[in-house]
ZAPAFI-611219 format. One record per atom (N, C-alpha, C, O): y, z, x. Coordinates in steps of 0.2 Angstrom, whole numbers, plus 5000, padded with zeros to 4 digits. Layout:
% residues N
YZX;...
END
This chain:
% residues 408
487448024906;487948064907;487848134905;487448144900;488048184909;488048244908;488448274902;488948244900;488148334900;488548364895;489248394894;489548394889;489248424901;489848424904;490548384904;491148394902;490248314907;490748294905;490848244900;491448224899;490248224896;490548194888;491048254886;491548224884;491048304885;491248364882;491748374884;492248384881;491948354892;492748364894;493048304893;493648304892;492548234894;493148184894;493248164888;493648114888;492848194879;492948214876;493648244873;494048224868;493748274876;494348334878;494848304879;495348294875;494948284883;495148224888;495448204882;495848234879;495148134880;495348084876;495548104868;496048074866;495348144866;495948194860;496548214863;497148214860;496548224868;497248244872;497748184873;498348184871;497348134876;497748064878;498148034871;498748024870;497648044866;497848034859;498348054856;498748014854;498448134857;498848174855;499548164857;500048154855;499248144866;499948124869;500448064867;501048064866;499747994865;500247954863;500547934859;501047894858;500147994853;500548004848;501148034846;501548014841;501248084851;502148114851;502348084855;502948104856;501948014860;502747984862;502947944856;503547944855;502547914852;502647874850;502947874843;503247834841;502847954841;503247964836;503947984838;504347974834;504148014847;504848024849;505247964848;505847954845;504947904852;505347834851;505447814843;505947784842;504847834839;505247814832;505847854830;506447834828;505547924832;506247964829;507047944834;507547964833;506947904838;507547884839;507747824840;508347814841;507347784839;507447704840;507547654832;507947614830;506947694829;506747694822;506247614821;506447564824;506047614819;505247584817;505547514812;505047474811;506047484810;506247444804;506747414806;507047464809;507147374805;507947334805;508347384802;508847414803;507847374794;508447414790;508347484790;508747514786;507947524795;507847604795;508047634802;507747674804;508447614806;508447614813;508847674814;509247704811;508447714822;508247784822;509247794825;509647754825;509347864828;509947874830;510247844836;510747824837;509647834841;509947774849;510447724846;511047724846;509847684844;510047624839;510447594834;510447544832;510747684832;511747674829;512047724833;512347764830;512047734839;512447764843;513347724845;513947734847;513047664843;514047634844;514247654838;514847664838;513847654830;514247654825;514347724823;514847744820;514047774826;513947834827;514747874832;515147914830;514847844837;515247854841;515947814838;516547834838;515747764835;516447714832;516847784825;517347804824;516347784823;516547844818;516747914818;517047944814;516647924822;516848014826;517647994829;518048034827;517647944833;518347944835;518947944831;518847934825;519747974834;520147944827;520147874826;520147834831;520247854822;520447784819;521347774825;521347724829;521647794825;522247804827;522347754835;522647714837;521747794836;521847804845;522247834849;522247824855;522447874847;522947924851;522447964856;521947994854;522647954861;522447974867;522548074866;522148104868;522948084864;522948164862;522348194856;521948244856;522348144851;521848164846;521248144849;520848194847;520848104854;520348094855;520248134861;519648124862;520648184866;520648214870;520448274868;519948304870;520748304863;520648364857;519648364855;519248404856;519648304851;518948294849;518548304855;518248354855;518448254862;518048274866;517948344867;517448374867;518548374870;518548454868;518048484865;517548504867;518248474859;517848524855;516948484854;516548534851;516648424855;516148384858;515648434862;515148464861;516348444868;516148474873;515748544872;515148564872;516248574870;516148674870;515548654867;515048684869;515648604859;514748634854;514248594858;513648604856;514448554863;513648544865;513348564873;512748564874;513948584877;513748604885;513948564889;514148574895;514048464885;513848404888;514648394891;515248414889;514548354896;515348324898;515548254894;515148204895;515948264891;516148194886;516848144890;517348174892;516748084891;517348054892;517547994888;517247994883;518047954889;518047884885;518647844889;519247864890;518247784892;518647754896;518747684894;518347664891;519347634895;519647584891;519347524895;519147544900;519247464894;518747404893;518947394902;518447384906;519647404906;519547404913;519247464918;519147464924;519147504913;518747584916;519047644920;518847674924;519847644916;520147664917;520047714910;519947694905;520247804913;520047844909;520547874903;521047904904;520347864897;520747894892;520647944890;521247974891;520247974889;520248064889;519648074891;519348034892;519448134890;518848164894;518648254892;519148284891;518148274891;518148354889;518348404893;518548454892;518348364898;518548424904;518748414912;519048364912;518748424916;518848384922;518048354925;517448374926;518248294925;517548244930;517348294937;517748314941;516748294937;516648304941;515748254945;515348234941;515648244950;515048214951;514448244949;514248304948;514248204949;513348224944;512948174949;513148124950;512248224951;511648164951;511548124946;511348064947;511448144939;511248124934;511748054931;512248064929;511548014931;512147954926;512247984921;511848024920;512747954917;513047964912;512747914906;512547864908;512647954898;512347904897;512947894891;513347924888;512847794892;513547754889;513147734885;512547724885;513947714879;513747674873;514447644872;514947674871;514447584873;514947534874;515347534865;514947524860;515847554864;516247504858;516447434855;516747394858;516247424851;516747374849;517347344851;517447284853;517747404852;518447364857;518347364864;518647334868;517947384866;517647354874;517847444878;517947454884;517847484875;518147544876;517347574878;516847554875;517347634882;516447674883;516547744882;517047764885;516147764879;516147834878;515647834883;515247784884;515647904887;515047914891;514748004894;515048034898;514148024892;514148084889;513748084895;513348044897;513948154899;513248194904;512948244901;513148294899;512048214903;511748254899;511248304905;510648314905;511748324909;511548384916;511348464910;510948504911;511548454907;511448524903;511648514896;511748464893;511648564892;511748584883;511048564879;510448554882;511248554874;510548524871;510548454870;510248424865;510848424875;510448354875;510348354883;509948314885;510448394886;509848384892;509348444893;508748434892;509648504894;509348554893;508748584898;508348624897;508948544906;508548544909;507948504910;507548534914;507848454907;507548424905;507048374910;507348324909;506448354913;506148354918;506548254918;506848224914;506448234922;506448164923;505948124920;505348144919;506348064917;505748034911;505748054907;505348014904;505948094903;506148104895;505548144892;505148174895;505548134884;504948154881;504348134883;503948184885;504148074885;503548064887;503248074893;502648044894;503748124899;503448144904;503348214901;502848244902;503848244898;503348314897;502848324891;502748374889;502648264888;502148234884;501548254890;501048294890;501648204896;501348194902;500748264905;500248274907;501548304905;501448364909;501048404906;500748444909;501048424899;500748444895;500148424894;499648464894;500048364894;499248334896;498648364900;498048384899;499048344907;498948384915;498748454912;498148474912;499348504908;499048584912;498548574907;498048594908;498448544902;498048554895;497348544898;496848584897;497248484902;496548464906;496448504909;495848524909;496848544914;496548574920;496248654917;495748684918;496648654913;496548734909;495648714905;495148764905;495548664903;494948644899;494548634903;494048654900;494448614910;493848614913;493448664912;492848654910;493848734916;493348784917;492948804909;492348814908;493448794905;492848824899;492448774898;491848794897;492548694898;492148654897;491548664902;491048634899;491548684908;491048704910;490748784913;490348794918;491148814908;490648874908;490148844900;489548824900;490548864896;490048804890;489548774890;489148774886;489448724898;488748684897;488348744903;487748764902;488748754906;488348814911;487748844908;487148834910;487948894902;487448914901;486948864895;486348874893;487348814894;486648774891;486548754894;486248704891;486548744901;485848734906;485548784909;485048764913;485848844909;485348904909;484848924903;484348964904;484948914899;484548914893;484148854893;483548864892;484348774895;483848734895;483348764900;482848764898;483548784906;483048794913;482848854910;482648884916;482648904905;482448944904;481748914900;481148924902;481948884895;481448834892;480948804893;480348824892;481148744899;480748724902;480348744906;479948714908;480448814908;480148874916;479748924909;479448974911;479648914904;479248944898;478648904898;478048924899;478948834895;478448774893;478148764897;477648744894;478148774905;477948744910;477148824912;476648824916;477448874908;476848914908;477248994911;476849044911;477548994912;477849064913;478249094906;478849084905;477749144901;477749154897;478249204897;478749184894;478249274901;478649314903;479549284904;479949324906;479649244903;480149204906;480749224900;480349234895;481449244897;481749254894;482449224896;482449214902;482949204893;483449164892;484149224891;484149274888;484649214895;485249254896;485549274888;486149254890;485649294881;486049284879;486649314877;486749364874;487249284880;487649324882;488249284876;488249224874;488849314875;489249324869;489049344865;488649374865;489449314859;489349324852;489349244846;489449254840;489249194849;489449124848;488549084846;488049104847;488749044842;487948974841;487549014849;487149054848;487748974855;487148994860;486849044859;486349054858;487349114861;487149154862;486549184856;486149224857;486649144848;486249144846;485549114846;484949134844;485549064848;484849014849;484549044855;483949054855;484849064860;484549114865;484349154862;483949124859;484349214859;484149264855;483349234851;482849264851;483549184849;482949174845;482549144848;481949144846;482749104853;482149094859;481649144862;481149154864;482349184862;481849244867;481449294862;480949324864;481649294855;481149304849;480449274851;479949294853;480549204849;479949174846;479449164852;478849144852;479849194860;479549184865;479049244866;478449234867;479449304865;479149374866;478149374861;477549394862;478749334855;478049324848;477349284851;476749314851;477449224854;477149204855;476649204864;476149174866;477149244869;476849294872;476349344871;475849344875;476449374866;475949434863;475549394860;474949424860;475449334855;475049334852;474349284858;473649274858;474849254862;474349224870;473949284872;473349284869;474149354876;473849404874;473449414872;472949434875;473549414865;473049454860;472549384859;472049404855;472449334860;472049294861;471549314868;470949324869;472149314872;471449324880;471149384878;470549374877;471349444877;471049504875;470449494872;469949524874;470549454866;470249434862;469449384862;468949394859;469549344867;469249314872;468749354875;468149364874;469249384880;468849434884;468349474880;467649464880;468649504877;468049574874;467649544870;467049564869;467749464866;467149444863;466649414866;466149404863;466749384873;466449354881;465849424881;465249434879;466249464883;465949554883;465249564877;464649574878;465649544872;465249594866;464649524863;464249534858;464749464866;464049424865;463749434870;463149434867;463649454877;463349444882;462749494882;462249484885;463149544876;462249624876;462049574872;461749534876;462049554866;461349534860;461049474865;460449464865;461549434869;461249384872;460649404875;460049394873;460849444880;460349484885;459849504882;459249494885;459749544876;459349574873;459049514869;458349514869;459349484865;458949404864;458449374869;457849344868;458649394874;458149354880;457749374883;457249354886;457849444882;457249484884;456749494878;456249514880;456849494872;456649494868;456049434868;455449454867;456249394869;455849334868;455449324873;455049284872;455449354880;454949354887;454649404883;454049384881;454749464882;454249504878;453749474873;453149494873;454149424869;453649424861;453049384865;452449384865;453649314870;453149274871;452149314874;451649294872;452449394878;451849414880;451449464876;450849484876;451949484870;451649514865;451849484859;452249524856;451849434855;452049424850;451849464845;451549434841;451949534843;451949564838;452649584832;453249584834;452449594827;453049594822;453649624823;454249604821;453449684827;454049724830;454449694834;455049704834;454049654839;454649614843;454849554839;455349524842;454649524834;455149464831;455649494825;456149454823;455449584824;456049574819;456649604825;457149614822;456649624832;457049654837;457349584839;457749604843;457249524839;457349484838;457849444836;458349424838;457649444828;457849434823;458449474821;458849444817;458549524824;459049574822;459549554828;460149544827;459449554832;459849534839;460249444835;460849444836;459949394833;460249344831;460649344826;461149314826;460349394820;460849444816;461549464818;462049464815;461549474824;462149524825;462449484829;463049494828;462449424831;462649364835;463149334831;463749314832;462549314825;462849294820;463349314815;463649274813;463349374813;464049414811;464549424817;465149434815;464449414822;464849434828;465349334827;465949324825;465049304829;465449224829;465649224823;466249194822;465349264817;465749234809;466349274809;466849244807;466449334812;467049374812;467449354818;468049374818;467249324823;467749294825;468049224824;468649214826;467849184820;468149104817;468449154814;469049164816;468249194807;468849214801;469449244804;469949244802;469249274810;469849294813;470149254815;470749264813;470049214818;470449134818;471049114813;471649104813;470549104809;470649064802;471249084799;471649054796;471249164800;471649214797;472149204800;472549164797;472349224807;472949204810;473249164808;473849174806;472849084806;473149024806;473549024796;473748984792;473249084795;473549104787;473049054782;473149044776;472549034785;472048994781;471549034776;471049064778;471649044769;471249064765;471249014758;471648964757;470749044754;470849014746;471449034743;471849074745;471648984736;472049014735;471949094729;471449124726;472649104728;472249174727;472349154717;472549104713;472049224716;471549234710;471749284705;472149314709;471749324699;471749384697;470849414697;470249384695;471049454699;470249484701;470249554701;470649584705;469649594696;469549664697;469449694702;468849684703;469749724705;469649754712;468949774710;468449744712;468949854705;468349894704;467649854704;467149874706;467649784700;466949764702;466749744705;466149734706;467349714709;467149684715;466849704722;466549674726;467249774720;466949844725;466449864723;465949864727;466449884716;465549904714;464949844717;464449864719;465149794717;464549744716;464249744724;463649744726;464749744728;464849754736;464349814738;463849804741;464649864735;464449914738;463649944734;463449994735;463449894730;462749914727;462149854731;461549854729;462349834733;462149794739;461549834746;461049824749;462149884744;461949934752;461650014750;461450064753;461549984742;461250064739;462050114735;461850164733;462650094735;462750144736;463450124730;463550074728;463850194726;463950174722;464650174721;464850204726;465250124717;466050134716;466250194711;465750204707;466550214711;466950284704;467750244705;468050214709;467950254700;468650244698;468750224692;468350224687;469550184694;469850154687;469850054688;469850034694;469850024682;469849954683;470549924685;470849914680;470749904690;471449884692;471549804694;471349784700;471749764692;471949674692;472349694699;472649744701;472149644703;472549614709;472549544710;472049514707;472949504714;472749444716;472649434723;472849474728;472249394725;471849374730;471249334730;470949304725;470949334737;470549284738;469749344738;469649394741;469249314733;468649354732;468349354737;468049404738;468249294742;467849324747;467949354755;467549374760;468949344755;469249394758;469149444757;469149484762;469149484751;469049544747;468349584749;468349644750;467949544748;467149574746;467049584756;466649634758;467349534762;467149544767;467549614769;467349654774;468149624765;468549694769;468149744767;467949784772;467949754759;467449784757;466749804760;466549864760;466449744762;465849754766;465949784772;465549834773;466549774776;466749784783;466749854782;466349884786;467249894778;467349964776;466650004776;466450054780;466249984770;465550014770;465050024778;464750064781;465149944779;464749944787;464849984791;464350014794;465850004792;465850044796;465750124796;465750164801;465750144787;465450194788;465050234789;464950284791;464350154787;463850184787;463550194796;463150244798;463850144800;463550134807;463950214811;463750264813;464750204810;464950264812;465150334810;465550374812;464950324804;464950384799;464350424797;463850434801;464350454794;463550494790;463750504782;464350524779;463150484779;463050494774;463250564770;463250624772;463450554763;463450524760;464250474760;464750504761;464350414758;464850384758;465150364751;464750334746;465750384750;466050394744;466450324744;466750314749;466550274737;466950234736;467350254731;467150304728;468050214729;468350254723;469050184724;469150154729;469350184718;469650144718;470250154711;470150144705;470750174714;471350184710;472150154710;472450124715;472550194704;473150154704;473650194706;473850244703;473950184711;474450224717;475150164715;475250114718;475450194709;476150154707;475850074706;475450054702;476350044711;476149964709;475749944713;475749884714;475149984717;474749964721;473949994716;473950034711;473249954721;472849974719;472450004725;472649964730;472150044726;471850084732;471350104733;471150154733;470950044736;470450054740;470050114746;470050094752;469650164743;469450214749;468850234749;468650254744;468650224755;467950214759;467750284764;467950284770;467550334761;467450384766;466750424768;466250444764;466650434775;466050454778;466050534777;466450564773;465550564780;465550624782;465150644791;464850694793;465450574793;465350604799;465850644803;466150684801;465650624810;466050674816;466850654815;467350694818;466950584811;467650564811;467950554817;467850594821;468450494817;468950464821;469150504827;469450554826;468850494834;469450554839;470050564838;470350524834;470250604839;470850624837;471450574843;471250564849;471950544841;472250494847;472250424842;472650384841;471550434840;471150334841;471450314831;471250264828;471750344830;471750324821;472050264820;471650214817;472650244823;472750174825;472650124829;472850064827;472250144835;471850104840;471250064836;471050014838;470850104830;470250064828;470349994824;469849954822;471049984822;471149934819;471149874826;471249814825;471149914831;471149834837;470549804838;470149844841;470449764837;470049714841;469649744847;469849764853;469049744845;468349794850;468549844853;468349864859;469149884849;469249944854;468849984854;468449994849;468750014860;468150084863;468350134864;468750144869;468350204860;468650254861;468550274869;468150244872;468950314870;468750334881;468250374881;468150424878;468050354883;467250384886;466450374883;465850384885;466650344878;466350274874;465950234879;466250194883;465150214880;464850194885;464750114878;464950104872;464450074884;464150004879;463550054872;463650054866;463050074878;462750084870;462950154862;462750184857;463650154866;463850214857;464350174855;464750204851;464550094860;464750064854;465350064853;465650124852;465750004851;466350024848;466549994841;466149984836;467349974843;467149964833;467249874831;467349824826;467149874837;467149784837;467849764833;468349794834;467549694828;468249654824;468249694816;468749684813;467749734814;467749754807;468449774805;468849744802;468549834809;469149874807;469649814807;469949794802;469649784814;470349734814;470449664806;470849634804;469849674805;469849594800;470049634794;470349604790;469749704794;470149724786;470849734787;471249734782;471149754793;471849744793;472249684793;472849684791;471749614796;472149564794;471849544787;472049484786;471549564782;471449524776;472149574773;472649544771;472049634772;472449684769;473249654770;473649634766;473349644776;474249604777;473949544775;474449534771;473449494774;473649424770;473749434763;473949394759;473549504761;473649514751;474349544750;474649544745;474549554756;475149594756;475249654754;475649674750;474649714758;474349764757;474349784764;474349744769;474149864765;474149884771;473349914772;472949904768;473149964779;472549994779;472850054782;473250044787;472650114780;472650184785;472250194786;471750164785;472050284792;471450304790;471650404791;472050434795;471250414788;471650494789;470850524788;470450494785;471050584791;470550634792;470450684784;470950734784;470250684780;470050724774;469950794775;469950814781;469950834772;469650894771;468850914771;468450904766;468750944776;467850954776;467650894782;467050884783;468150854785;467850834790;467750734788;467850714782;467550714793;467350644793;467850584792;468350614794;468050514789;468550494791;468650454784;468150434781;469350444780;469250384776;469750344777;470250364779;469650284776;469950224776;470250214770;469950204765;470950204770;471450174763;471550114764;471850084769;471250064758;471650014757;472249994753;472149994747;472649984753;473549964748;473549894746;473649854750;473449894741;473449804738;474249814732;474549854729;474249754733;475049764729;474249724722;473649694722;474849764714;474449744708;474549674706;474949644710;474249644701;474249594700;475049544696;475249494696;475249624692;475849604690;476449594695;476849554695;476349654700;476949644704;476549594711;476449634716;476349564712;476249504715;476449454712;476449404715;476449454706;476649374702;477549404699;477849364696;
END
């Protein structure tokens, strides 16, 4: 069954309830529910026996009906056991409607029309439980339409879904009001939009690393037709250096992997300063600073630190200055060249994934995944990366690590 109509015949059936509830509470309130609690119908001769004079004087009971009359709108009469009339409210006149009788004791009938006042009142045929009825009817008809604009769009939201899952990434969900739906639309089209860009940035990702194995490949292989006809040292360490670069190339793409999927050690209190010095004397070259605790993962740390130094050294010029300080609740990692520094435009673009500045051929290189990987280590510490142009030229790179006390 559809959602539609569980929902409406739902609707429906609280309705029916509701109805038979107020017939069923009208019949109590006049019939009454008990022998000994019986409603006003159900004393309507003792009711009528009591209102009359005792006397029976045909003038005082004509009087009464009178005034019966004026407070209720209704035509009142009373006629004697052979149905001959004893008084009346006012002149008989014919009615569609009967009269409704309640016989006496002495065999005498009061008999009231209830064409108008408040006891008829216009009243549809069928009493309470026809406009219980009719009440029902508009209550349904009125209910369909919202009932199925309601499922409407949660089957436009479902056929959104499905035309997603089915591979149409770009695909987004109507949402419209201010209600639950319109919320879950909203956050489908969130987590839609999210996870379109991160497909994206894997194809990209794919592509340009397809790209940036195919030189060392190439050069691998010529390498080796070479040594085969010259085996000398020079073509085994050009070689060797080609499988080097292959191999830093796959390792920095898994961690990039890894990273996305939020995979690392757990984290640590660890001296930033030594951990940079010991890095950075690796490659000859020396740290200055102050001693600052942070938490994290050591060998997240030592590869952002590597990565930084790499990148200076390959797109930078000497000399390369390290330094490491306390910037509030942060500690601050910076790495700077004295090269030609960043084109101007690209300060944000190096952190992407093999970007190539414009005009940038294969052999001047681009900046591959370094830059990118120290910006996804720096967001897994919950720390940032810059890069700004210095005074006197060349490029430095800012690391922002949150301190070790304000991380815990």
């Amino acid at each position: 069954m559809s959602l539609f109509l569980r929902i409406y015949l739902s609707f429906l059936g609280g309705v029916a309830v509701l109805a038979l509830a107020g017939a069923a509470a009208a019949v109590l309130a006049f019939h009454g529910g008990r022998d000994d609690d019986r409603g006003l119908l159900s004393r309507r001769e003792e009711i009528a026996a009591a209102i009359l004079p005792p006397s029976g004087d045909p003038a005082e009971i004509q009087a009464l009906l009178r005034r019966l009359g004026a407070a209720t709108g209704a035509e009142w009469s009373l006629t004697d056991a052979r149905g001959d009339l004893i008084a009346a409210s006012g002149p008989q006149e014919d009615r569609r409607r009967k009269p409704f009788l309640t016989a006496l004791p002495d065999g005498s009938v009061l008999a009231v029309r209830l064409d108008g006042g408040v006891f008829g009142g216009g009243a549809p045929p069928g009493g309470p439980l026809a406009v219980l009825l009719l009440a029902a009817g508009g209550i349904a008809l009125i209910a369909r339409p919202l009932a199925r604009r309601l499922t409407r769009r949660l089957e436009r939201l479902r056929s959104g879904v499905e035309a997603w899952g089915a591979g149409d990434l770009s695909r987004r969900v109507p949402a419209e009001g201010q209600d639950e739906i319109a919320a879950v639309a909203a956050s489908f089209n969130r987590a839609a939009a999210q996870v379109e860009a991160l497909m994206a940035s894997r194809r990209a990702l794919l592509a340009n690393a397809s790209h940036e194995l195919r030189s060392p490949l190439a050069r691998l292989r010529m390498g080796m037709d070479l040594y085969e006809a010259d085996p000398s040292p020079a073509r085994r360490a050009e070689i060797l250096r080609n499988l080097a670069e292959l191999d830093d190339l796959v390792e920095e793409i898994l961690l990039s992997s890894r990273l996305e999927h939020g995979a690392s050690e757990p984290f640590q209190p660890l001296d930033l300063l030594a951990l940079v010095a010991e890095e950075a004397a690796r490659e000859g070259l020396e740290a200055e600073g102050e001693s600052v605790e942070v938490m994290g993962d050591a060998r997240l740390l030592i590869r952002l630190t590597r990565n930084l130094i790499l990148n200076a050294e390959r797109h930078g010029a000497p000399p390369v200055a390290i330094s490491v300080r306390r910037r509030g609740s942060f500690a601050e990692l910076a790495v700077r060249d004295h090269g030609a520094g960043v084109p101007a435009g690209e300060g944000e673009k190096v952190f992407d994934p093999f970007h190539r500045p414009g005009g940038h051929g294969e052999a001047a290189g681009g900046w591959g995944l370094g830059l990118a990987l120290v910006r996804q280590i720096a967001e897994r510490h919950g720390g940032s990366v810059r890069h700004e142009t210095p005074p006197g030229g060349g490029a430095r790179f800012l690391v922002a690590l949150p301190l070790a006390f304000a991380a815990g």
